[in-house]
N, C-alpha and C positions, 0 to 999 in steps of 0.2 A: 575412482576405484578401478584396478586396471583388472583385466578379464579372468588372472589366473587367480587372485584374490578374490574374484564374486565367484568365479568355480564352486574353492574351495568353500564359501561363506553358504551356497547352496543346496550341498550335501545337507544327509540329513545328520547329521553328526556337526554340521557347522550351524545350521537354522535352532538345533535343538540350544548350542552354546548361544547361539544369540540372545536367543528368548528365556534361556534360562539367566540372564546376566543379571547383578540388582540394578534398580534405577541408578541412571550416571550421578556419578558427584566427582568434580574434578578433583579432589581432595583427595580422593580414595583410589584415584584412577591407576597412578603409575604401581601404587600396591597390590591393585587387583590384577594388572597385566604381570607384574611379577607372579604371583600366584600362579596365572594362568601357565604361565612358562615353565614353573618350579611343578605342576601336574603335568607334565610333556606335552601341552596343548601345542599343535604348531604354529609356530612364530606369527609366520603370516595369517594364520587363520586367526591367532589372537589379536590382530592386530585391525583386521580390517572386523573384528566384531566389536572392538572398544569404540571402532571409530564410528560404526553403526549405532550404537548404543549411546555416543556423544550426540549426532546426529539427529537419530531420535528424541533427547530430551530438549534439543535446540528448534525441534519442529512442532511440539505440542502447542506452542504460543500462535504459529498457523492454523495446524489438521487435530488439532485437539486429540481426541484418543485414537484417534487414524493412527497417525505416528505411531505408534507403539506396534505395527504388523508391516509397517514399510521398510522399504529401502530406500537411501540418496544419493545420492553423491553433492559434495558443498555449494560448486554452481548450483545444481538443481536447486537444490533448498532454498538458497539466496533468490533464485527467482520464481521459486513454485508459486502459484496464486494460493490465498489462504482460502480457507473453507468457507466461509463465509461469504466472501465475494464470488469464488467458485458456483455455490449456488445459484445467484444471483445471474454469474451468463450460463449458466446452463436454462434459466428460468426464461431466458431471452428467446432462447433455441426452441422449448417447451410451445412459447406463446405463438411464436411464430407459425408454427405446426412444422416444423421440423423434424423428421423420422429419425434419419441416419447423419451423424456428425461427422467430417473426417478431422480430426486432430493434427494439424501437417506439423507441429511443433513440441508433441508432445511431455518432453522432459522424463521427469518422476511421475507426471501420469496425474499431477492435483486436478487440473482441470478434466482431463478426460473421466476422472472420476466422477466428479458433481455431474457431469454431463449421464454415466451411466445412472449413477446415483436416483436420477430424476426417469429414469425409464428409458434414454436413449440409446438408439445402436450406435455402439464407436468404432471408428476406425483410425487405431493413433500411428501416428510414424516417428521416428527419431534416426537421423542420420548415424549417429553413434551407437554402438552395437552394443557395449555394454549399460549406455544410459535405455538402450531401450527393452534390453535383460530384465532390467529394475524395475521400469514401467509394467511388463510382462509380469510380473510378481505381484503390486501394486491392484493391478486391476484383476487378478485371479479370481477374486469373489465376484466379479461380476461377467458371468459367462455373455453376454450382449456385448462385450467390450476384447475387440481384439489388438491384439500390437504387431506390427513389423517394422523389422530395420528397413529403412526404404529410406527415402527422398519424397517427402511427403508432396511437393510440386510436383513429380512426376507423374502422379496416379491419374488415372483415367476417372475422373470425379463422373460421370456420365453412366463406365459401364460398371463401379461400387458401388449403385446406388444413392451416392448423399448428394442429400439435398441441404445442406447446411456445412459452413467451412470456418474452422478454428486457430490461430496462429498464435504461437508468440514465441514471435523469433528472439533468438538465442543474445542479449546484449550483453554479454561480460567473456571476456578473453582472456585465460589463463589468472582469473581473477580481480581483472581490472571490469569495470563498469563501460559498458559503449557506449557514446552519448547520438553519432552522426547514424540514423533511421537508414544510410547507405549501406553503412558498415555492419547492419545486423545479417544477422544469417537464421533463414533467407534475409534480402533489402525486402524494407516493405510494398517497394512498387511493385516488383517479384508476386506480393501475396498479396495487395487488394488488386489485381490486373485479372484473380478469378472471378471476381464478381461478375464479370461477362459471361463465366460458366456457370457459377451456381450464384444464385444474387445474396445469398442471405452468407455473408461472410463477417465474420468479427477479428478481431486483430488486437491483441493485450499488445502497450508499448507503454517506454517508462515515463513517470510522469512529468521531466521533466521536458519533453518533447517538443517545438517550439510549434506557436500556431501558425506560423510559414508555412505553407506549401500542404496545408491538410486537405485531405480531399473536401470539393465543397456539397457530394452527396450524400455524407454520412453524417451519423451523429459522433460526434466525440466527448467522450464521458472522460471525467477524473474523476477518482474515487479515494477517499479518506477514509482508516477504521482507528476508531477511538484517538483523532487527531494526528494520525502518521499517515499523508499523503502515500498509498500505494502502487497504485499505473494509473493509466490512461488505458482506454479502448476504444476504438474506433469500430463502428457499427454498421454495416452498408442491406441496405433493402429492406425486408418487413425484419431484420433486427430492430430498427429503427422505427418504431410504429410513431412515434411524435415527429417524425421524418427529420432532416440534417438541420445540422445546429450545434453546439455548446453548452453540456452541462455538467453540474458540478452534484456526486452522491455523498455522501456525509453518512458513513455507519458508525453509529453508538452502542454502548454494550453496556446492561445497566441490570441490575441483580434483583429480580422480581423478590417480593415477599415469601417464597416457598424455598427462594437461595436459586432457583435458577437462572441462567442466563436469559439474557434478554435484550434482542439487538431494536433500537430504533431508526428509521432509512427518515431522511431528508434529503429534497434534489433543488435545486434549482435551473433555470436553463434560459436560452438564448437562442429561438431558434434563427435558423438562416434566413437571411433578407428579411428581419423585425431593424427598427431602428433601437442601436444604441440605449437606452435611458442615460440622460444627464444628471450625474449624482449631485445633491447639493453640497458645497462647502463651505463652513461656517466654523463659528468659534468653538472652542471645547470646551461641552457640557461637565453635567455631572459624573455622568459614565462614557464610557469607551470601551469598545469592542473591540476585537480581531476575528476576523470571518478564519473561518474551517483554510486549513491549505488548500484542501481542494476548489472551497469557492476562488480563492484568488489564483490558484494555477488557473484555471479555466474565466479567468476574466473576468467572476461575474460580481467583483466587490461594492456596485451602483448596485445591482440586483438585492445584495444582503442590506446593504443602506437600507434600500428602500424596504423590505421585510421586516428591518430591526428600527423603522421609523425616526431614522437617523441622517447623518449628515457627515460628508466626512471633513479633516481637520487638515487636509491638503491634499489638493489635486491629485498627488502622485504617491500617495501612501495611502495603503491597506489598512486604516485605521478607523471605526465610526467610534461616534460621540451623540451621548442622547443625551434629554435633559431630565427625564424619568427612566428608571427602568424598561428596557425591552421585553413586553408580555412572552412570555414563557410558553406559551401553546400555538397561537399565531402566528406569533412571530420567528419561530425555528428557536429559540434558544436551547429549548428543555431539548430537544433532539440533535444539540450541538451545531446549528448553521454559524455558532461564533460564543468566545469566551470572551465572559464580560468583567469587567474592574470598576470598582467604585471610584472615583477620581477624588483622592485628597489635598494634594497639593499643585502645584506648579510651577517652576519656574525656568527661566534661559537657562541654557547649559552653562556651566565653570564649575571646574573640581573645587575648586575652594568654598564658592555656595553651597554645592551641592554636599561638600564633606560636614558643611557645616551644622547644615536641616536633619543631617541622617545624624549626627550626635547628640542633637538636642531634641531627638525621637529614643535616645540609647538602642540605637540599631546596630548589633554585629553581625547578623545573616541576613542577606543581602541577595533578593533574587535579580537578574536585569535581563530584562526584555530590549530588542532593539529593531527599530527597522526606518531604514533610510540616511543610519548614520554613520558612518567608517569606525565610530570607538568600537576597541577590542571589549569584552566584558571582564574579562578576567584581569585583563593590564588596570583593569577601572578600580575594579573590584582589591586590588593590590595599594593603586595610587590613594584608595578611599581611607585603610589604615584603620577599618572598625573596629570598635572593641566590644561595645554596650552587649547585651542581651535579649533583646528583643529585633522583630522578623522583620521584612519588608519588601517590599515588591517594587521597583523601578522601570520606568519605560523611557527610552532612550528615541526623540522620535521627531520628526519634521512637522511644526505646527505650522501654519501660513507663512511657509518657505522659509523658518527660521528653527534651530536644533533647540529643543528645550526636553529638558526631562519635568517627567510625570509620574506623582506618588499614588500609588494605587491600592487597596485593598480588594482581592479577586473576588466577583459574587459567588457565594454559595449555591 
């Protein structure tokens, strides 16, 4: 959003059209900006509040009913942290006894919020004047929480008071995704080289980040919520109270009895200088699992093995196989550490086997799982020519170094 659009959008004749809009529906959208036009609303001011008003109904699935009194801009949104995990480092900040935060990367202000949210004094920055307008809005209810346009590395962390430091730099340009940790803004060596000033430094980066070159004092967490791998963070000093290491958080979202929401956390972890575990590999059982993204972005798929009392079905694939059910409480299931499948059938890969099993099941919908094999799903899915009526679940996948698919029915 550029400056003279959030101006206008600021007034109180543009905040009042915001909040007075109906919830978005794309369907309705270009008619309702007609409307707006056809009552001499100004262009631009109608323009940048549809898009606020898009915006918002694209961010409830993060900030839940937050959304509905903010502001975004599309980068921000795409990388806000959601609420949920928001809490979670603010909670980090909390334990640690952390007073004052400085935000050097502040965005839309998600994280500086959790972080006020939980009682802490902020101090967020954003290089960009109008993302940090936004942020300025954002955190209005909470007077402990200040914003400025600044250069969040340059602050005198010493004579601001904080004693705890927040980052997450900026990875997407002009809409594209940054993958090189050099390339972000700030680089990350930039923003964990405070830790010399203030020890308790945390750093949001994406999850696909590789584990080259991570620092080896910290802890680095990846984090899942309800099976969408969403960053990594890296943790340096008492953030870290289980000290450095590798691990994997797993949030589930599961709807109590009363209808309300209900998150369950699962971790696993790896700290620094423990040896390895050696997973076992063996034939495939009755079941088969897939551990959470996040256990296998962060390595830990011998770790879920061994949790889901399992084995895996080849060295180099992210796949367990048990020969009973993996217990449900214990074992991390029921709080998501891995989604499990009954195994019905078996056999080597060939389209023409395989076209053959799934007709004499009358299978025309057709789910396919894949990992470790170059087939396309959908090319598959075409060559396969189903017609029948009944569902099915396929896994596409490397058994003792050889491609075979596997018929599965998912556990409930």
């Amino acid at each position: 959003m550029d400056a003279a659009a959030l101006t206008k959008l600021l007034t109180p004749a543009g905040w009042e059209l915001l909040n007075a809009l109906p919830p978005y529906d794309p369907a309705q959208a270009m008619s309702l900006a007609a409307g707006l036009r056809a009552q001499g609303v100004d262009p631009e001011l109608a323009a940048a509040a549809m898009t606020q008003s898009r915006l918002r109904a694209a961010a409830r699935g993060k900030l839940g009913e937050f959304a509905d009194r903010m502001l975004f801009t599309q980068d921000g949104l795409e990388q806000a942290t959601r609420l949920v995990v928001a809490a979670r480092h603010a909670q980090r900040y909390v334990d640690a006894g952390v007073t004052r935060v400085a935000d050097l990367t502040c965005g839309i202000g998600a994280d500086a919020t959790g972080f006020a949210g939980l009682g802490l004094a902020v101090l967020a920055t954003d290089v960009d004047e109008a993302t940090a307008a936004i942020a300025t809005v954002n955190l209005m209810p909470f007077p402990e929480a200040v914003v400025r346009h600044a250069d969040g590395l340059a602050l005198d962390l010493a004579a601001e008071g904080v004693d705890g430091v927040y980052a997450d730099p900026a990875r997407r340009q002009g809409g594209r995704r940054v993958f090189d940790p050099r390339a972000y803004a700030p680089p990350l060596d930039d923003v964990w080289a405070l830790r010399d000033v203030v020890p308790a430094v945390g750093i949001k980066v994406g999850p696909g980040i590789p584990h080259a070159g991570l620092p080896a004092d910290a802890e680095t967490q990846w984090v899942s919520v309800d099976g969408d791998v969403v960053e990594a963070g890296i943790w340096f000093g008492p953030l870290a109270p289980d000290g450095p290491g590798r691990s994997a958080l797993v949030l589930r979202t599961t709807t109590a009895a009363d209808g309300a929401p209900r998150t369950s956390a699962r971790t696993l972890r790896q700290a620094a200088g423990d040896p390895e575990p050696e997973p076992e590999v063996g034939p495939l059982g009755r079941y088969l699992y897939e551990p959470d993204g996040a256990v296998i972005r962060a390595g830990l798929v011998a770790h879920a093995a061994a949790e889901l009392g399992g084995r895996l079905v080849d060295p180099t694939i992210a796949y367990v196989t048990t020969d009973s059910p993996a217990p449900e409480g214990a074992g991390g299931l029921a709080a998501g550490l891995a989604t499990g499948y009954r195994v019905l059938d078996v056999m080597p890969f060939g389209l023409k086997r395989l076209r053959t099993a799934l007709r004499e099941r009358g299978v025309g919908r057709l789910t396919i799982k894949k990992r470790g094999t170059a087939v396309v799903p959908e090319q598959l899915r075409k060559q396969l020519d189903l017609r029948g009526t009944a569902e099915a679940t396929i896994i596409l996948t490397r058994i003792a170094g050889a491609q075979h698919v596997v018929v599965v029915d998912p556990v409930r």
